[in-house]
Structures are given as C-alpha cells and as structure tokens.
C-alpha positions as CSV (number, residue, x, y, z in Angstrom):
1,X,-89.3,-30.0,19.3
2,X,-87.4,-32.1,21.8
3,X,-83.7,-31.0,23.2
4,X,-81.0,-33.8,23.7
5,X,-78.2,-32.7,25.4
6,X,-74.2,-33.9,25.7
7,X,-71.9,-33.3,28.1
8,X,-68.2,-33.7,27.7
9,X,-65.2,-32.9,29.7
10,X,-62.2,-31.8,29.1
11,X,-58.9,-30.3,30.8
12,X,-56.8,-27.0,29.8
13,X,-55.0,-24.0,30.8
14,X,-54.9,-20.6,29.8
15,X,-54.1,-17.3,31.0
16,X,-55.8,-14.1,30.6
17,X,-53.5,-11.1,30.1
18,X,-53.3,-7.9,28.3
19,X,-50.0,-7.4,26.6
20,X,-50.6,-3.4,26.5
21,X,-51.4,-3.6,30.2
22,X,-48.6,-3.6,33.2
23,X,-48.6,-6.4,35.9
24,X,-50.9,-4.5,38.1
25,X,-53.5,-4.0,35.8
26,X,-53.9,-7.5,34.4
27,X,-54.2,-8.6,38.1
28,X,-56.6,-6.5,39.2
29,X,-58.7,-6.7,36.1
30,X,-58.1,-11.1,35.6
31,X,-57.2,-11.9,39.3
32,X,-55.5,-15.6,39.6
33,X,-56.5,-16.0,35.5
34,X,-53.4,-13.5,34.9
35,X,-50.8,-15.6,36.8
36,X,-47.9,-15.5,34.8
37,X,-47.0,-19.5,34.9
38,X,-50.8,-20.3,33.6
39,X,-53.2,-22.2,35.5
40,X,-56.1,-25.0,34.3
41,X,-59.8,-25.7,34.6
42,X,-62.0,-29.2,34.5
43,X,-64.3,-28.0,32.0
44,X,-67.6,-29.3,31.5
45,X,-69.1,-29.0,28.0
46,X,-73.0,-29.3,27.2
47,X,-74.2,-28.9,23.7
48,X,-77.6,-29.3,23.4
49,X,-79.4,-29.6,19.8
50,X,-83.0,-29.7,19.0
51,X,-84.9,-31.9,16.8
52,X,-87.6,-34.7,16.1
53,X,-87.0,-38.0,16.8
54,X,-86.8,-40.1,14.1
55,X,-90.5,-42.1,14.3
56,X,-88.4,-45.4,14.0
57,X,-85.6,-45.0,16.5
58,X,-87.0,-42.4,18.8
59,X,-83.7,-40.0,18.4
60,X,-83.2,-36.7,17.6
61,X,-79.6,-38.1,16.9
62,X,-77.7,-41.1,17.5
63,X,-75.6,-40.1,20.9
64,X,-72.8,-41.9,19.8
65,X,-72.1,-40.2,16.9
66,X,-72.8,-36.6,18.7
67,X,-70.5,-37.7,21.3
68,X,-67.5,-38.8,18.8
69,X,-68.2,-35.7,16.8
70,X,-68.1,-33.6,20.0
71,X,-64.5,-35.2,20.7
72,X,-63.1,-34.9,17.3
73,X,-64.1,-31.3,16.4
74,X,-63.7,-29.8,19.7
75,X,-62.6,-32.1,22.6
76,X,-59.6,-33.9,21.0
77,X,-58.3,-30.4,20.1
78,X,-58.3,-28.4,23.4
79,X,-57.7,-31.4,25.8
80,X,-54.3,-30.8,27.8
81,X,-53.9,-27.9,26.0
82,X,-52.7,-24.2,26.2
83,X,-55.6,-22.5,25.3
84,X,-53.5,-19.4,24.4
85,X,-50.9,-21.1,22.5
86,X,-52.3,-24.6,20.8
87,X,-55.6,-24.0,19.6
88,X,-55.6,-23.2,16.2
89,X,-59.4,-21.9,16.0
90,X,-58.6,-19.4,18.9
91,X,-57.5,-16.4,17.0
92,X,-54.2,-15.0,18.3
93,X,-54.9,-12.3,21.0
94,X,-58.4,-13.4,21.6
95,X,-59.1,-13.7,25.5
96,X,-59.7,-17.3,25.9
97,X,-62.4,-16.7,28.3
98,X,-65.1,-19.3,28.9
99,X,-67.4,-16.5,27.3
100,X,-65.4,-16.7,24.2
101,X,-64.8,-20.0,23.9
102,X,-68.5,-20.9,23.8
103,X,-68.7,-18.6,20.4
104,X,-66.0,-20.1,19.2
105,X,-67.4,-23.6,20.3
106,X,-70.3,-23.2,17.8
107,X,-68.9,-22.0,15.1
108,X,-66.7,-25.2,15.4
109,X,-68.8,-27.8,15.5
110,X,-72.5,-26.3,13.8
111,X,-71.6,-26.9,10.4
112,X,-70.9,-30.7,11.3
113,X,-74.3,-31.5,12.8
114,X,-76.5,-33.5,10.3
115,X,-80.4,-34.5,11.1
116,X,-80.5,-31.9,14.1
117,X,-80.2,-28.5,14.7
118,X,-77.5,-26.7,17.6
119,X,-79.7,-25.3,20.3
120,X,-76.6,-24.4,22.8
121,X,-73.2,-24.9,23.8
122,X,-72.8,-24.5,27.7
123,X,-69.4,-24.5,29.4
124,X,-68.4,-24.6,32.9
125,X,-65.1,-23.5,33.7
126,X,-65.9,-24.5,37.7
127,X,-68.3,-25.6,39.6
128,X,-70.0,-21.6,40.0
129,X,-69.4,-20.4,36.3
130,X,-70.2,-20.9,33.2
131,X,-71.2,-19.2,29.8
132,X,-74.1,-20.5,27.5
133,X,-74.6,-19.7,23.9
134,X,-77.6,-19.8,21.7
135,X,-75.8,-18.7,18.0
136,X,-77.5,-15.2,18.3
C-alpha cells in the first residue's frame, strides 16, 4: 500500500461562540476565537489516500485530478469565507473548529474519490495546531 498525499491552502474566518453562554464565558472557554468581529486562519489542508499504483503510470492517482477535486468539493467552497455563516455542509450551530472541520472534510470529499481509497484529511489552522482524521 503506498500513501500520496495533497496539500491545499486556503483562507477563512470563523468564530467560536456559545449563544447560551454570556461574554465571559465564551472568552474564557474560546480565547481570541470568540472575538465578536471574527477573525481568520491560513489553513493548510493534507489529504492523504492510499492505493497501488497503477503498473503503467506508477500512480496511485493522477495528482491533478486529486488536486482539482480537492478545490472543487472542498476548497472552492470555504475559501474567503465565513465558516459560520457560508458553508452550506457546516450544520448551523456546529463549532467550526479545526477538529470539526476535518469530519466534515471527509464526509465531503470520500464519496468522490475513484481508484484510491481516503487514508486522512489533516488541517492546520497555524503553524502549532492541527487536527487529523482517519474516518473512524
């Protein structure tokens, strides 16, 4: 089994925030993420898939075509966007935590891959965090 992995960028803002929680609260618990006028991220997005390469071409899958899928499933739809507020596969009232978003990440773009399998989607939200998913 060989693993082929894609990165991609993208830029967005969000907010984290608790309706049923007072000011205080939300800033204790989300820190800088709970500022009330939003803030953004350079994310960084790996998704790795698993295969064997074809004997002929030597891929697993043609990068090209992972890449432009990449963009139009998930990329193309979150770029400069308000994660909170223009996203439509980010259920209302879901956190849109980097955690979160992986999940959501998968279930996106999985049922588009064709002669390869999703190993992971990795995301940084900065340069010290990010959140990995395996589809478990």
């Amino acid at each position: 089994m060989v693993y082929l992995t894609r990165r991609e960028r993208f830029n967005a803002a969000h907010k984290l925030w608790v309706s049923a929680w007072d000011d205080e609260t939300n800033r204790q618990v989300f820190g800088k993420c709970a500022n009330q006028n939003w803030h953004g991220h350079n994310y960084d997005l790996f998704v790795t898939v698993k295969g064997t390469p074809d004997p002929l071409t030597g891929f697993i899958v043609d990068v090209k075509v992972l890449s432009q899928l990449i963009k139009t499933v998930i990329v193309d739809r979150v770029d400069h966007a308000n994660l909170n507020l223009d996203v439509d596969f980010i259920p209302e009232g879901m956190q849109p935590t980097t955690e979160n978003l992986v999940m959501l990440f998968w279930k996106e773009l999985e049922p588009h891959l064709q002669g390869c399998k999703l190993h992971s989607i990795r995301l940084h939200e900065t340069e010290n965090i990010y959140a990995e998913y395996f589809g478990e």
